[in-house]
C-alpha positions as CSV (number, residue, x, y, z in Angstrom):
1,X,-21.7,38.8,-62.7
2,X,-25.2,39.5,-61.1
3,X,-25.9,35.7,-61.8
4,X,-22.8,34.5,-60.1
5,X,-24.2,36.8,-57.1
6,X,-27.0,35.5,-56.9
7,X,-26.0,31.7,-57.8
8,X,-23.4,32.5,-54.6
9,X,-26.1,33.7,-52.5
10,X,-28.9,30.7,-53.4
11,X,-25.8,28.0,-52.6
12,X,-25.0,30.0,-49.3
13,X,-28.8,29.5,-48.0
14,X,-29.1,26.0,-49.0
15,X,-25.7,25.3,-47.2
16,X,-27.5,27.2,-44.3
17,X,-30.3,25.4,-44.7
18,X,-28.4,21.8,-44.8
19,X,-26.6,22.9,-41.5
20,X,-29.5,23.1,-39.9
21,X,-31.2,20.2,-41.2
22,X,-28.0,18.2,-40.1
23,X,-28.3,19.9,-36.3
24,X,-32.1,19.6,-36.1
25,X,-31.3,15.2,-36.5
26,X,-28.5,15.3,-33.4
27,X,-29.5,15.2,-30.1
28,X,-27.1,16.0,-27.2
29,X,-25.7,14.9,-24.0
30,X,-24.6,16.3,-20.7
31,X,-22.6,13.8,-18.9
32,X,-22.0,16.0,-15.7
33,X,-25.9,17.3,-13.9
34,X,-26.1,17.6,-10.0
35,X,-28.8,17.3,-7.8
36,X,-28.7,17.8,-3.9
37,X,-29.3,14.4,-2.2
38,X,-30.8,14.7,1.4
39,X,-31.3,10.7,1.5
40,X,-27.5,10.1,0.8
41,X,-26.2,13.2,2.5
42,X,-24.3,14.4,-1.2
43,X,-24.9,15.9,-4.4
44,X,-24.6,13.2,-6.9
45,X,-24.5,13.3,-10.8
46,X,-26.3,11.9,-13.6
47,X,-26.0,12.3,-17.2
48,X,-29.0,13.0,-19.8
49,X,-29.7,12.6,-23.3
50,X,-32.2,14.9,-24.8
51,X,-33.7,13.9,-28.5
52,X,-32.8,15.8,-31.7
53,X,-36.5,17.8,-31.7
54,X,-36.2,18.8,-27.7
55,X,-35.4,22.2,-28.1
56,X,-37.2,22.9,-31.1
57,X,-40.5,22.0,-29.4
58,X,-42.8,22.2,-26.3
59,X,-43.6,18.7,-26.1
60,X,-43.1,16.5,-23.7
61,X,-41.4,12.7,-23.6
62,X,-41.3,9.6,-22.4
63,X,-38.4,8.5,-20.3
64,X,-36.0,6.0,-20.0
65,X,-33.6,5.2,-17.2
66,X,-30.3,3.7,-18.4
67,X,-28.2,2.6,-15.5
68,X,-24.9,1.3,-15.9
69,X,-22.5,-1.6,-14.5
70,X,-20.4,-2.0,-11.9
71,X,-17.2,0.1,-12.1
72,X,-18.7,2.8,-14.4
73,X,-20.8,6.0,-13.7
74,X,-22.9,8.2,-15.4
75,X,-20.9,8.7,-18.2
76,X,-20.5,4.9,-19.1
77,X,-23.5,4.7,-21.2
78,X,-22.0,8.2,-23.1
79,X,-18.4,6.8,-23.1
80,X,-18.7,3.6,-23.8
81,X,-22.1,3.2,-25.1
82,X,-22.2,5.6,-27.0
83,X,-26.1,6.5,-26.2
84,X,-25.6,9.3,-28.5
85,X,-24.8,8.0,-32.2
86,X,-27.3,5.2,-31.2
87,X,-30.3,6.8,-29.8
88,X,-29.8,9.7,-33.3
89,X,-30.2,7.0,-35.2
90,X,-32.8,4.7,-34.0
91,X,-34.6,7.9,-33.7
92,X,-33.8,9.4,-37.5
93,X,-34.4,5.7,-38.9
94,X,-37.6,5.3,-37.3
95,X,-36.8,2.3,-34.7
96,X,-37.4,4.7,-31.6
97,X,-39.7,7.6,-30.4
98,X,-37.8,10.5,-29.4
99,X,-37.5,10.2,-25.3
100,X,-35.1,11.5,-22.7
101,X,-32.7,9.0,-21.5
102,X,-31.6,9.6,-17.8
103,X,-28.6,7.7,-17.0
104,X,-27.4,8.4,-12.9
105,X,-24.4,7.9,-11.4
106,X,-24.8,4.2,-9.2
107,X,-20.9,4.1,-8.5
108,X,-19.8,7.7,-5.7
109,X,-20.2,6.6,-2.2
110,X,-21.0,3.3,-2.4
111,X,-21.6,0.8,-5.6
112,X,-24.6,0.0,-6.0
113,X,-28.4,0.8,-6.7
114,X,-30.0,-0.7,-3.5
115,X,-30.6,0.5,-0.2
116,X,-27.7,-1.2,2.5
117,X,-28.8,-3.9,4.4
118,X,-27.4,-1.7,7.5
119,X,-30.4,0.4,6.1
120,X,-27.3,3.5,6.4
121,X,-27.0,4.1,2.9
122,X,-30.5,4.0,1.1
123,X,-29.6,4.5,-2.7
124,X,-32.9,2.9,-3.8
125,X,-34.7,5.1,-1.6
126,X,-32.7,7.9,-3.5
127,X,-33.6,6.7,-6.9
128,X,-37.1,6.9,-6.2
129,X,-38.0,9.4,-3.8
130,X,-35.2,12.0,-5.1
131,X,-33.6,11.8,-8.4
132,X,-37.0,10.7,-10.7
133,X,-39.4,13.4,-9.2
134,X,-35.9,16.0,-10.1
135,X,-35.5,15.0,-13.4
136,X,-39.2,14.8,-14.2
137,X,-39.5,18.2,-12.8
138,X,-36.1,19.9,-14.3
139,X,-37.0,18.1,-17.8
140,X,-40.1,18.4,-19.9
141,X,-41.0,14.4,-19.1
142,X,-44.2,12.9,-19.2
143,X,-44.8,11.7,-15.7
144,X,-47.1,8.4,-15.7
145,X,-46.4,4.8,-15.7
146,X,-47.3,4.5,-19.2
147,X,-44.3,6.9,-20.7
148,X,-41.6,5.2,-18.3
149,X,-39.3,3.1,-18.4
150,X,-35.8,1.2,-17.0
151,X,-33.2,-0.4,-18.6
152,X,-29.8,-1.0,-17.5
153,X,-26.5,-3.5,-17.8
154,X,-24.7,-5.8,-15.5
155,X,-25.6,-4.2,-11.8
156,X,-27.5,-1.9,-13.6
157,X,-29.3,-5.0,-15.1
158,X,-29.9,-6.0,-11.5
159,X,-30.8,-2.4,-10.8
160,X,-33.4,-3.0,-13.3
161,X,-35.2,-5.8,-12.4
162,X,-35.0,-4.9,-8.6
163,X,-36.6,-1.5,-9.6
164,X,-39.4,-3.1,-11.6
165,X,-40.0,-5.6,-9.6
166,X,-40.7,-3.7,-6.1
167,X,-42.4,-1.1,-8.2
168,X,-44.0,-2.0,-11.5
169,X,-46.7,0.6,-10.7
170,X,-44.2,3.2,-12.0
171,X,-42.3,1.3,-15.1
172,X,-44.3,0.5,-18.4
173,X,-41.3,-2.0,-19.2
174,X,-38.0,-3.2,-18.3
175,X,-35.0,-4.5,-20.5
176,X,-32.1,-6.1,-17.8
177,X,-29.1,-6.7,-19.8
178,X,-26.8,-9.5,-18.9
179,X,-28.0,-8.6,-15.2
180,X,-26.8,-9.3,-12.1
181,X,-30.1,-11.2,-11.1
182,X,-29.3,-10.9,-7.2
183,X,-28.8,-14.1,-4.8
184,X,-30.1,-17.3,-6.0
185,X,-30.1,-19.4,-2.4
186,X,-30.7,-17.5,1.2
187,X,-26.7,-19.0,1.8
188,X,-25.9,-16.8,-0.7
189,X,-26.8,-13.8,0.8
190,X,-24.5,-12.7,3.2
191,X,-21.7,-13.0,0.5
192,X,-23.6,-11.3,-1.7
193,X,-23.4,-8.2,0.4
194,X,-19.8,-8.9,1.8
195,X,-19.1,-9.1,-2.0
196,X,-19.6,-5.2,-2.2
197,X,-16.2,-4.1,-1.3
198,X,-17.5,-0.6,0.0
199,X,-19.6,-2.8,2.8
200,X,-17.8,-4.0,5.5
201,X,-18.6,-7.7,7.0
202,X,-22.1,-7.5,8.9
203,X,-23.4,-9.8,11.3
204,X,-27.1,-9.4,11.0
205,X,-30.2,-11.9,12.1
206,X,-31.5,-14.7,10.2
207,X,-34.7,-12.9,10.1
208,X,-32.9,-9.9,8.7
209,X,-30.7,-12.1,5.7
210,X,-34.0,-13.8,4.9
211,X,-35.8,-10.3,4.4
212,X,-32.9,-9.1,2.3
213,X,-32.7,-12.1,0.3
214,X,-36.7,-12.5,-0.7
215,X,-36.0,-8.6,-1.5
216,X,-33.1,-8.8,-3.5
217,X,-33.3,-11.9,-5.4
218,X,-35.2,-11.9,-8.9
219,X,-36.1,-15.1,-8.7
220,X,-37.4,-14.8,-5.0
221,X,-39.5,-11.8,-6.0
222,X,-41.1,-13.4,-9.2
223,X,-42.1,-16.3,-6.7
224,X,-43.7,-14.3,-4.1
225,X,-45.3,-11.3,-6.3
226,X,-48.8,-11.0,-7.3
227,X,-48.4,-12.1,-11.4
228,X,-50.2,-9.8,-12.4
229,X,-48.4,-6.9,-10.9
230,X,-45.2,-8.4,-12.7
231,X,-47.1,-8.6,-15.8
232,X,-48.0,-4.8,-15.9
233,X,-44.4,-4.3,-17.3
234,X,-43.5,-5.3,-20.4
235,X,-40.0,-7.1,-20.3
236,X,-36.8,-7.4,-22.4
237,X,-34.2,-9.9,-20.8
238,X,-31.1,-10.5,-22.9
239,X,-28.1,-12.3,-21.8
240,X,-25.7,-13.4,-23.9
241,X,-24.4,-17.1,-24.3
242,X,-21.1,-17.1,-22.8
243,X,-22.1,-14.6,-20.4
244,X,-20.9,-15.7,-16.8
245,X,-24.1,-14.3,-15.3
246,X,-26.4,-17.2,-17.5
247,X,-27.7,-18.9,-14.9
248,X,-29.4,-16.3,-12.6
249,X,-30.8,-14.9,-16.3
250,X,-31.8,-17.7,-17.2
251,X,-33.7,-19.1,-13.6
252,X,-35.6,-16.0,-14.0
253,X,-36.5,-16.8,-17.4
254,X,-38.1,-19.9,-16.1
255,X,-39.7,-18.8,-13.4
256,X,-41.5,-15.9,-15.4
257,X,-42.6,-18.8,-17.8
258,X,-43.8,-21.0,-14.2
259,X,-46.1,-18.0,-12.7
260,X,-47.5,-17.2,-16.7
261,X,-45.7,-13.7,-17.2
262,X,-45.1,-12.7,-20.8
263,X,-42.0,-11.5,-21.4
264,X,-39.0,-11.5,-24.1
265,X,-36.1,-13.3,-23.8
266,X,-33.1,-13.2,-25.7
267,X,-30.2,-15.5,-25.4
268,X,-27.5,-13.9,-28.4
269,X,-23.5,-14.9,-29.3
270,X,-21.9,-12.9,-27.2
271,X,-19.9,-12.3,-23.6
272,X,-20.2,-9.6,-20.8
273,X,-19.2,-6.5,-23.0
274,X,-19.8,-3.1,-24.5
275,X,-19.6,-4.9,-27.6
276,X,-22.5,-6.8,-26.4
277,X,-24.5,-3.6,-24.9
278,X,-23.9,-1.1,-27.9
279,X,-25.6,-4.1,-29.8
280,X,-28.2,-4.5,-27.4
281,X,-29.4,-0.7,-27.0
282,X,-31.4,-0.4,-30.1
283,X,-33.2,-3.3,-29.7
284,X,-34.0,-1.6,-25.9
285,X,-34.8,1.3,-27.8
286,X,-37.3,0.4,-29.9
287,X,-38.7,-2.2,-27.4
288,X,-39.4,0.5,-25.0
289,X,-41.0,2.4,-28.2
290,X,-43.4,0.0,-28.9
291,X,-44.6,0.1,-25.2
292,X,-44.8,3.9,-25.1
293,X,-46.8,3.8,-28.5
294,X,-51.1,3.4,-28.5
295,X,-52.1,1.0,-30.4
């Protein structure tokens, strides 16, 4: 009888023991934080994902911002993505380091991650001046260049490389995903912005749609941009093949290869989906990694 008891008791602590094991390997997720925005006038949300060890340590981690597409918000990388499942396991299988993904919300007020050309709604402005220095503060998040970095799909893709590009002093490396690469002729411009359903029809300068469009074009900015400075990130560019935005992905491609800046491109079988982006993550993931790693 004492035997059983004690076989009973040994089982109960290594079931114990199992549990947390199995809790120690998941990270979580909270799709709904706030911050005050005095740029934009509003609170506005973003979701994090904090790595399996985060609360069983004192360290602190690299970053990654995740910003999602046209249509979704914060919780489209946690919905549809499925950040979660992923990031566990490219973390448990050893394709990532553990780092805090920060994923904001680009889709309440107006769609978009980049400041109006009205200069009346200054999202960028936001992004940088407001929501990194909160996170970095309210999360224990190595704060240099070196343990940063941006990724994002669609207009987040063109989030991305706009974010990169006017500021590779603060990303280590960048992974656009089938990104909205900005306008690709100065014509283009003003229906680029009239495209934006939330921004009326403007009549601005010439001067004013040629500043916009050498701001907000990927391939203008690669042109005009000191190589080096581009250089200092490390980029991932994957588009897939019957992907409608192709051509801007693939303009940029070759004028990165024209101005001598290393970078990765990846062309795969695939279309503008989730399907396409839940495949793409780990590969971000352990990317981003590699650049956050000492070699």
């Amino acid at each position: 009888m004492l035997k059983g008891l004690v076989t009973g008791a040994s089982l109960a602590a290594v079931l114990c023991l199992l549990g947390q094991n199995s809790a120690a390997q998941t990270g979580r997720v909270m799709d709904d934080c706030e911050m005050k925005s005095e740029i934009l006038g509003m609170t506005r949300k973003y979701a994090v994902y904090l790595p399996p060890d985060y609360d069983h340590s004192q360290r602190s981690y690299p970053v990654l911002y995740l910003l999602h597409g046209s249509g979704d918000d914060q919780s489209g990388w946690v919905q549809f993505g499925e950040v979660l499942h992923i990031a566990d396991r490219a973390i448990r299988e050893g394709h990532s380091t553990p780092m805090v993904i920060v994923m904001p919300d680009g889709d309440t007020g107006r769609r978009g991650y980049f400041n109006d050309i009205r200069g009346d709604w200054r999202y960028e402005d936001f992004f940088f001046d407001e929501l990194m220095p909160h996170v970095e503060q309210e999360f224990r998040i190595r704060q240099k260049k070196r343990y940063r970095a941006i990724a994002g799909l669609s207009m987040g893709g063109g989030g991305t490389f706009m974010y990169a590009l006017h500021r590779p002093d603060l990303f280590a490396a960048a992974c656009p995903l089938s990104a909205s690469t900005g306008p690709i002729k100065l014509e283009d411009t003003k229906r680029y912005t009239r495209a934006r359903a939330e921004i009326p029809a403007v009549n601005v300068s010439d001067d004013v749609l040629q500043e916009y469009f050498e701001r907000h074009s990927a391939t203008e900015l690669i042109k005009s941009l000191d190589p080096k400075s581009v250089a200092s990130v490390d980029w991932y560019i994957d588009c897939g093949d019957d992907d409608f935005l192709y051509e801007g992905n693939s303009l940029v491609h070759v004028a990165m290869k024209k101005a001598g800046i290393p970078h990765e491109y990846r062309v795969r079988d695939g279309a503008h989906n989730w399907t396409y982006w839940r495949q793409s993550l780990p590969e971000v993931l352990h990317f981003v990694s590699q650049r956050f790693h000492q070699y």
